[in-house]
C-alpha positions as a Markdown table, in Angstrom:
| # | Residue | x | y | z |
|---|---|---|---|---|
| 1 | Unk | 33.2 | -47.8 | 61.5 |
| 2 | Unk | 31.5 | -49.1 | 58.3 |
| 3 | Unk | 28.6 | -47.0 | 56.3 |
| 4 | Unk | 25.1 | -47.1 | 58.5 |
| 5 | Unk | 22.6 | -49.1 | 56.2 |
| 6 | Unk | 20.0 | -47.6 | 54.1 |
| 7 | Unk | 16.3 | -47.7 | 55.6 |
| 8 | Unk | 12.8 | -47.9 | 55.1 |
| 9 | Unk | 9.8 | -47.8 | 57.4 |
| 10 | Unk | 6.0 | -48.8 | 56.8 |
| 11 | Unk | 3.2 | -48.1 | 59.1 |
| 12 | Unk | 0.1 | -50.0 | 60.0 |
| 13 | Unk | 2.6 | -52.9 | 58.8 |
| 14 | Unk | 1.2 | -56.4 | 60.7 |
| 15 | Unk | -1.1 | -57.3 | 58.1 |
| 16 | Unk | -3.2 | -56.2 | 54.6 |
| 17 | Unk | -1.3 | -54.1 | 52.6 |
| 18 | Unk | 1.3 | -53.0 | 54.2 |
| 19 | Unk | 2.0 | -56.4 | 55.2 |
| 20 | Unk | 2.5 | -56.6 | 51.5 |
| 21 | Unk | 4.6 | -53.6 | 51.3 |
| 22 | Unk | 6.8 | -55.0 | 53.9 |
| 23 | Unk | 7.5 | -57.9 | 52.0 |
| 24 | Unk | 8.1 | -56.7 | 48.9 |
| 25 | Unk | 10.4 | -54.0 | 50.0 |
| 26 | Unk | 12.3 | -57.0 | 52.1 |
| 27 | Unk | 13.1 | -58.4 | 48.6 |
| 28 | Unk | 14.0 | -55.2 | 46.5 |
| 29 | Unk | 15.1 | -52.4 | 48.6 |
| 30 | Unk | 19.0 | -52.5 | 49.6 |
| 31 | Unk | 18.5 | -52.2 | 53.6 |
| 32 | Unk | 16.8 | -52.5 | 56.2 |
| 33 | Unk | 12.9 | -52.3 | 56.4 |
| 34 | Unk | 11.4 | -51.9 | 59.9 |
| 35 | Unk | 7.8 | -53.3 | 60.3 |
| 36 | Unk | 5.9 | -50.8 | 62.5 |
| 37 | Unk | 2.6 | -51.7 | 64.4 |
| 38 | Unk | 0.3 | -50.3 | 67.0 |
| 39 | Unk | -0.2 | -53.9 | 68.4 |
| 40 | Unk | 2.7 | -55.3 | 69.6 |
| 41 | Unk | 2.0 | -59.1 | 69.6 |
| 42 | Unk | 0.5 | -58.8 | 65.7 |
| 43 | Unk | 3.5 | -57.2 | 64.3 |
| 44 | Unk | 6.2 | -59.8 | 66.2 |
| 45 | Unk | 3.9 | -62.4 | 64.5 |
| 46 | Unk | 3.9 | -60.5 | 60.9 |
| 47 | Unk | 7.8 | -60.6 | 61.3 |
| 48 | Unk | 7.9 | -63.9 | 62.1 |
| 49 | Unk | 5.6 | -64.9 | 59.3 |
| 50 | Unk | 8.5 | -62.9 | 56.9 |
| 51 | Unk | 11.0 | -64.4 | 58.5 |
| 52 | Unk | 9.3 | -68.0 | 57.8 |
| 53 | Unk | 9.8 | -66.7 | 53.9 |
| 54 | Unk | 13.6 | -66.1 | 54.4 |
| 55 | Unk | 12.7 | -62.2 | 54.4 |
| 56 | Unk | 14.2 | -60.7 | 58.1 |
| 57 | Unk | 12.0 | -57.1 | 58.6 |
| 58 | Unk | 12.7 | -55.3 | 62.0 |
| 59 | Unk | 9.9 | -54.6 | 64.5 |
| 60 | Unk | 9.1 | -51.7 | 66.0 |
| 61 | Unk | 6.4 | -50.6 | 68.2 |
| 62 | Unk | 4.4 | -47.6 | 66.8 |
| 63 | Unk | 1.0 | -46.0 | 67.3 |
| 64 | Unk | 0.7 | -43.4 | 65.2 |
| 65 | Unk | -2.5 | -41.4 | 67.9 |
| 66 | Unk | 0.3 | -41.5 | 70.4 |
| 67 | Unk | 2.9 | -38.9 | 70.0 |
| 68 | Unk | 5.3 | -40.1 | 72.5 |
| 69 | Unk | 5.3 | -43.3 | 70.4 |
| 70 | Unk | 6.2 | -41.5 | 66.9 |
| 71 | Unk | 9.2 | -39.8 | 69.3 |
| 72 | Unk | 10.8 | -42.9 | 70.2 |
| 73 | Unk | 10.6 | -44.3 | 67.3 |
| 74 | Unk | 12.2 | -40.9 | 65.8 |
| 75 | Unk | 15.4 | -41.1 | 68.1 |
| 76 | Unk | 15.5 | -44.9 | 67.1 |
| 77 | Unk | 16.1 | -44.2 | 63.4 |
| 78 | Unk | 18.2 | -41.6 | 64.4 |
| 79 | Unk | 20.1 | -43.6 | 66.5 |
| 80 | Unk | 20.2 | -46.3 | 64.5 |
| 81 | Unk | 20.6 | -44.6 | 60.9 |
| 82 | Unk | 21.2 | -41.4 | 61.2 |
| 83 | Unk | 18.0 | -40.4 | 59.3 |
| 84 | Unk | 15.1 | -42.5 | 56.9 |
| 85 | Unk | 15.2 | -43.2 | 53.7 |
| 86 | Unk | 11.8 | -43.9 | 53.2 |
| 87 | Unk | 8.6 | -44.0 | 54.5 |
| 88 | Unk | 5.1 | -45.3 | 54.2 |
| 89 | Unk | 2.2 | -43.6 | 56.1 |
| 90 | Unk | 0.1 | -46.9 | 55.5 |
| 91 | Unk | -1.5 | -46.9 | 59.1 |
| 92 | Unk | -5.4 | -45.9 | 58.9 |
| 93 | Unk | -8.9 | -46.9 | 59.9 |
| 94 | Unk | -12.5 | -47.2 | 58.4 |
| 95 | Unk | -15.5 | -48.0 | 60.1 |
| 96 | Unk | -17.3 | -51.1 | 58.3 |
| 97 | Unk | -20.9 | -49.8 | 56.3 |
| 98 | Unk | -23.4 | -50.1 | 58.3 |
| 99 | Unk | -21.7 | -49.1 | 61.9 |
| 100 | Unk | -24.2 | -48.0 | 64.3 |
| 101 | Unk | -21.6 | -45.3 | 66.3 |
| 102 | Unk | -22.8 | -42.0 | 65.9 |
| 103 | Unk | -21.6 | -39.7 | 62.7 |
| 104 | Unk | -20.3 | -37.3 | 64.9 |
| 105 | Unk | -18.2 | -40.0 | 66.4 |
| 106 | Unk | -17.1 | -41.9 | 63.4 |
| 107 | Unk | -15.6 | -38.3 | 62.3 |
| 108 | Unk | -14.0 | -38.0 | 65.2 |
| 109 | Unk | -12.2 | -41.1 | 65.4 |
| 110 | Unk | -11.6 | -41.6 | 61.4 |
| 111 | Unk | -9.8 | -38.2 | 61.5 |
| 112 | Unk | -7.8 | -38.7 | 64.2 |
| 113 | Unk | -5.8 | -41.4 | 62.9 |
| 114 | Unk | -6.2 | -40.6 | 59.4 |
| 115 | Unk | -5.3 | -37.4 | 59.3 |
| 116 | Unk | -4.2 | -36.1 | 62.4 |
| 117 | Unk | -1.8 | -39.3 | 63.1 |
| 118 | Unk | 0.0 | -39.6 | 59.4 |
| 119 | Unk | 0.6 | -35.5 | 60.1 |
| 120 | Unk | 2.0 | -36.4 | 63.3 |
| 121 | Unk | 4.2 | -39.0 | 62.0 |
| 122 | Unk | 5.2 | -36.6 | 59.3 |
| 123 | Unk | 5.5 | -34.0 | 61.8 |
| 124 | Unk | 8.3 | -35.6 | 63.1 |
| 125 | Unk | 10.4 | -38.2 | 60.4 |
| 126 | Unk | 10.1 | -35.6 | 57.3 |
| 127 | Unk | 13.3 | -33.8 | 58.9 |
| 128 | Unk | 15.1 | -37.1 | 59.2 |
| 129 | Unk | 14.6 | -37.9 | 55.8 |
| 130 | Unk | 17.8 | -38.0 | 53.9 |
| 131 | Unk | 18.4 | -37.0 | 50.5 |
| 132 | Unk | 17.0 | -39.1 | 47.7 |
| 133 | Unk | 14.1 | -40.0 | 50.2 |
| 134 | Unk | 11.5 | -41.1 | 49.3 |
| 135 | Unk | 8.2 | -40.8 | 51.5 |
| 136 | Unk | 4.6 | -42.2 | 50.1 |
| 137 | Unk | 1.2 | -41.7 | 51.8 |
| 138 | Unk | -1.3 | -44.1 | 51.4 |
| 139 | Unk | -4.5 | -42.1 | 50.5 |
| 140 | Unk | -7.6 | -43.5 | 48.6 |
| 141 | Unk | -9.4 | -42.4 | 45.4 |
| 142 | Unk | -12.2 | -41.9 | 48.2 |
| 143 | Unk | -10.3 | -38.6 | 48.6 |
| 144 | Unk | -11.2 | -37.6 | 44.7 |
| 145 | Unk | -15.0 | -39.0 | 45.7 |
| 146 | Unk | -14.6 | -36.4 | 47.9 |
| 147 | Unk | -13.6 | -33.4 | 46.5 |
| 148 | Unk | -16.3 | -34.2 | 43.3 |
| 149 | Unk | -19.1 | -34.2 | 45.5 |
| 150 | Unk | -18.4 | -31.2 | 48.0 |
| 151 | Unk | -19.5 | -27.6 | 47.2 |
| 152 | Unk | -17.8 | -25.4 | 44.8 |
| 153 | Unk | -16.3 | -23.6 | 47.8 |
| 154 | Unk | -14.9 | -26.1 | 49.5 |
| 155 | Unk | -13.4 | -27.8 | 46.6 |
| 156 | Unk | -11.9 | -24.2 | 45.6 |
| 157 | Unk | -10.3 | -24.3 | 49.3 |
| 158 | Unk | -9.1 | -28.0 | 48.9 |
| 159 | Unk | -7.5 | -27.0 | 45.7 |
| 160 | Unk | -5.9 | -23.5 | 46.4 |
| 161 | Unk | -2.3 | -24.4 | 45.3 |
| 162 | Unk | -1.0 | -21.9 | 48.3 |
| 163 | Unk | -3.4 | -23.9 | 51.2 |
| 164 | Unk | -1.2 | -24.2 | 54.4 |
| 165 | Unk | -1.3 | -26.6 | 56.5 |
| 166 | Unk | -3.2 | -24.3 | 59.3 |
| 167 | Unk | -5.6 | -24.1 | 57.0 |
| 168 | Unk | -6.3 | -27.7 | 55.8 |
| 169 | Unk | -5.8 | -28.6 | 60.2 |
| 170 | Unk | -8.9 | -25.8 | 60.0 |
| 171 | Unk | -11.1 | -27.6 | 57.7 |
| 172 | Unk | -10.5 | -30.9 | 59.0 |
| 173 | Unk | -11.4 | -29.5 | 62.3 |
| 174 | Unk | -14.7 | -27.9 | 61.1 |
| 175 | Unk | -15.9 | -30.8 | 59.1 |
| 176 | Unk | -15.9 | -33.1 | 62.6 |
| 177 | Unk | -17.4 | -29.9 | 64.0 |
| 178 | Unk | -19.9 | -29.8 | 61.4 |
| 179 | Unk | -21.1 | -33.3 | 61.9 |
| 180 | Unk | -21.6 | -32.7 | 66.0 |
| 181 | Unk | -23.6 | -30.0 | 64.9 |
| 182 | Unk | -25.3 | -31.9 | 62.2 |
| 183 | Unk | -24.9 | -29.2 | 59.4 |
| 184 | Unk | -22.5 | -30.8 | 57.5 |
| 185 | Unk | -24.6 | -31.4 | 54.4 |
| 186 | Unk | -26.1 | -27.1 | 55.0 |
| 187 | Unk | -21.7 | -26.5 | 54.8 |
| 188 | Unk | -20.7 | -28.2 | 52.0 |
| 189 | Unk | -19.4 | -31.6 | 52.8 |
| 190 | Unk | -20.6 | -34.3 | 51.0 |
| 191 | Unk | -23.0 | -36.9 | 51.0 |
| 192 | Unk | -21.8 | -39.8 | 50.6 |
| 193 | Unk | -21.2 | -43.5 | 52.2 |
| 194 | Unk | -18.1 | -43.7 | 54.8 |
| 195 | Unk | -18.0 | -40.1 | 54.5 |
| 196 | Unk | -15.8 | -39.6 | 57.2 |
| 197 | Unk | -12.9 | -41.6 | 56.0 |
| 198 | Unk | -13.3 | -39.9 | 52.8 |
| 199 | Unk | -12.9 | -36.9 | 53.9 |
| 200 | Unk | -10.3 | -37.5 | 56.0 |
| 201 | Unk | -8.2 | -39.1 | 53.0 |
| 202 | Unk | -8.9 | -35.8 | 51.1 |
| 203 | Unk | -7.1 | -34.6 | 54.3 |
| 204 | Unk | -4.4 | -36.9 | 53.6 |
| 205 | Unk | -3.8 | -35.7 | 49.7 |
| 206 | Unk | -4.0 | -32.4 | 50.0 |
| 207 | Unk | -1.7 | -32.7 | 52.8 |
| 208 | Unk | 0.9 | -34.3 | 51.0 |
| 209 | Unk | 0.6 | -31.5 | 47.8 |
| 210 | Unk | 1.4 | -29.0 | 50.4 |
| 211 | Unk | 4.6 | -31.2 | 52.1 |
| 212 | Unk | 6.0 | -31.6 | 48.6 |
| 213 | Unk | 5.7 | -28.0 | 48.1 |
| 214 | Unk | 7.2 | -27.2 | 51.7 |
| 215 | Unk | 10.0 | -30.1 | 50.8 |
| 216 | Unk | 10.6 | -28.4 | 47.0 |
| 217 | Unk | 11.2 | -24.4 | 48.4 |
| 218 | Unk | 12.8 | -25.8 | 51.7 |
| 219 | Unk | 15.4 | -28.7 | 50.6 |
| 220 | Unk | 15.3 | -28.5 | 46.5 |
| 221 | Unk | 18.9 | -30.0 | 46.5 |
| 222 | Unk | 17.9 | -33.0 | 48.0 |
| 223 | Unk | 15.9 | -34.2 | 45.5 |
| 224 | Unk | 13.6 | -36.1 | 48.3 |
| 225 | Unk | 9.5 | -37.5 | 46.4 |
| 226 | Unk | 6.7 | -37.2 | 48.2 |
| 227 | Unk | 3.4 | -39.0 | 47.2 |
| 228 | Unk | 0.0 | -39.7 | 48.2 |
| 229 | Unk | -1.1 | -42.8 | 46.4 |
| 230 | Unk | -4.2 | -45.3 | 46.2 |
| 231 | Unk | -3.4 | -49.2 | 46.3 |
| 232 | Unk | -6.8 | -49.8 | 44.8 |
| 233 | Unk | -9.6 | -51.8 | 46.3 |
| 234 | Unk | -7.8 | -54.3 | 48.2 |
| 235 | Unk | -8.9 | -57.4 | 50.1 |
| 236 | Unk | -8.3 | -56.9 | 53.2 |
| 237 | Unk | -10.1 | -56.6 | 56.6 |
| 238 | Unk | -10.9 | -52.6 | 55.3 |
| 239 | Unk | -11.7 | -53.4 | 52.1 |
| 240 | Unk | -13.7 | -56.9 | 52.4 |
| 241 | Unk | -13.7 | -60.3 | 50.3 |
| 242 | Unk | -15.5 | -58.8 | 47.4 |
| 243 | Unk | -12.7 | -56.8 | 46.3 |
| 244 | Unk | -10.5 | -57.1 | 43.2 |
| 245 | Unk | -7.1 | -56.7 | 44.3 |
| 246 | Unk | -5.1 | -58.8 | 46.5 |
| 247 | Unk | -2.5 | -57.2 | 49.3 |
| 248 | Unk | 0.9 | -58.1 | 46.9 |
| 249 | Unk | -1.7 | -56.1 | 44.0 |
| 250 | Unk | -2.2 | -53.3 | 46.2 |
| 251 | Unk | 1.3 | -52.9 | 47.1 |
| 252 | Unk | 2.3 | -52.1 | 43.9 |
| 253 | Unk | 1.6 | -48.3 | 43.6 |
| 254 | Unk | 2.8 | -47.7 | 47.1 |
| 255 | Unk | 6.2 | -49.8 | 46.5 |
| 256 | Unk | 6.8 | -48.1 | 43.0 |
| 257 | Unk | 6.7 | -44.8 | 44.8 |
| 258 | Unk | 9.0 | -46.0 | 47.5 |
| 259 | Unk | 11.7 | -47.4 | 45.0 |
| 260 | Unk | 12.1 | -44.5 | 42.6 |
| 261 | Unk | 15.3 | -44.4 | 41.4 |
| 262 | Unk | 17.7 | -42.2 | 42.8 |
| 263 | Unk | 18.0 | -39.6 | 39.8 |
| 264 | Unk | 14.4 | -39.6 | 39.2 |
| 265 | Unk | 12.7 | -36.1 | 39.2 |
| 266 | Unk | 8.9 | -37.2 | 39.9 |
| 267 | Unk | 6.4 | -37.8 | 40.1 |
| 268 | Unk | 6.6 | -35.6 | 43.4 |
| 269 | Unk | 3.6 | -34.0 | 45.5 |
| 270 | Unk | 1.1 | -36.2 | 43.1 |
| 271 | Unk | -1.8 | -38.8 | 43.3 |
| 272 | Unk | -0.7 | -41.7 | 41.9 |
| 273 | Unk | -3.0 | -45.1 | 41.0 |
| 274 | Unk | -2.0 | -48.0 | 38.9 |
| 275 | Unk | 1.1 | -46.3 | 38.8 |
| 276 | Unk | 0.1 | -43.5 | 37.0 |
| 277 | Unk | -0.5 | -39.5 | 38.1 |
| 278 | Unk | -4.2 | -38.9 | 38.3 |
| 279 | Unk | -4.5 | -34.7 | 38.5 |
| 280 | Unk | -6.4 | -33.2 | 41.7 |
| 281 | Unk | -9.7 | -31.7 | 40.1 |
| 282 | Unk | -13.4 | -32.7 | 40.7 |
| 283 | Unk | -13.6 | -33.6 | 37.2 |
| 284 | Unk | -11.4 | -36.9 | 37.6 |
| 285 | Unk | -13.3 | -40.2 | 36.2 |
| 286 | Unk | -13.5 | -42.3 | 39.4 |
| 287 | Unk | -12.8 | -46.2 | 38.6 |
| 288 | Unk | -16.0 | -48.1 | 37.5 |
| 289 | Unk | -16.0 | -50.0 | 41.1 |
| 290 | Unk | -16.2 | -47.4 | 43.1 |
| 291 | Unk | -19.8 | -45.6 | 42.7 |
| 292 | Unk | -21.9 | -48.8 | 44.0 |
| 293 | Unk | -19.6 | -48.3 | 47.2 |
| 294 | Unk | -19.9 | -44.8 | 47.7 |
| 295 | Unk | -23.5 | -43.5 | 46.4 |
| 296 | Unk | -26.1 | -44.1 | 49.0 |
């Protein structure tokens, strides 16, 4: 029986960046790269659009709010490959500026996919990862936005270097709380624009310092890296025709992270952008394009 090929997965894959990831892992990563999306019909047609470029992507069905659907797609890989080699949470939401659902609601629903689906996912792949894995999350600088303008408590809590996962599930849990109550400004959280994907992509870094840390005291040997990143503001449906990146641009960072060599020794449970570590603290200088999108 000959070797089981190498793999690499990519969610929220059918179009936008990781579209772009897709593609450019198609032509630089030894093995095969399976094209995940929620909607069926989109991704067949993003993997025929590859294919049209001589690039051949598998498909397979994933919605990352549906559990059962992260579990067949686990026994797949396992199945199929005996594990993952790497992996890119790239599936998430935001609500346009200007959307007339309810706060409360908008919280609700950011969070869920955001942070509550990229946990699930990593829930269940992290243990199939095999050594020299590589797994990048797909965060935003929105996160940093974030942290800089909540209270001094809550960015203490967000950067406690021992936070479990509980208790970062706890505070993601009270900010949608918070904003059904409608004290979320009276606990802390901040005022911003699109502050619930913001917070929910501070979810999304924090949680990926504390699986690094888990994957360092748990599996040290195995020299796995994992990442939170931010592609930068991208054109896409998310980030709109005034932005300054294009997909293949904002694919870099997340591919980077996904190819590190095999004897590297980091970056690993960083924020990465433009390819370079940007260290969690308030205090970070947020790129010059982002204030007009954030401050109301």
């Amino acid at each position: 029986m000959g070797s089981v090929p190498r793999v690499a997965l990519v969610t929220g894959a059918n179009k936008g960046i990781g579209l772009a990831i897709v593609q450019q892992l198609c032509r630089q990563f030894s093995g095969d790269v399976v094209l995940t999306a929620q909607d069926e019909a989109e991704g067949q047609a993003a993997v025929k659009q590859l294919q049209a470029e001589g690039l051949s992507p598998r498909f397979h069905w994933l919605d990352i709010d549906d559990l059962q659907s992260i579990r067949v797609l686990r026994e797949f890989l396992r199945k199929e490959y005996g594990g993952l080699d790497v992996l890119v949470n790239n599936a998430g939401i935001a609500l346009k500026h200007g959307d007339p659902t309810p706060l409360h609601i908008q919280a609700e629903v950011t969070m869920k996919t955001n942070f509550f689906g990229t946990r699930a996912v990593c829930t269940e792949l992290l243990p199939l990862m095999k050594p020299q894995g590589r797994v990048v999350n797909v965060s935003s600088i929105m996160s940093f936005a974030a942290l800089k303008t909540c209270s001094s408590e809550l960015q203490q809590k967000f950067m406690n270097e021992t936070i479990t996962e509980e208790e970062l599930v706890g505070l993601m849990n009270k900010f949608v709380e918070d904003t059904k109550k409608g004290v979320q400004q009276k606990e802390g959280w901040p005022d911003i624009k699109a502050v619930p994907y913001a917070v929910s992509k501070m979810g999304v870094t924090v949680l990926s310092r504390i699986h690094a840390r888990n994957l360092s005291e748990q599996r040290r040997g195995d020299k796995i890296l994992l990442n939170a990143c931010c592609p930068g503001w991208v054109r896409t449906d998310m980030g709109g025709p005034t932005a300054i990146k294009s997909p293949e641009e904002g694919a870099e960072t997340p591919v980077y992270l996904a190819l590190l060599p095999s004897d590297a020794e980091g970056p690993h449970g960083e924020f990465v952008m433009e390819k370079k570590v940007e260290q969690w603290a308030p205090l970070c200088q947020l790129p010059s394009w982002l204030p007009p999108l954030i401050y109301p």
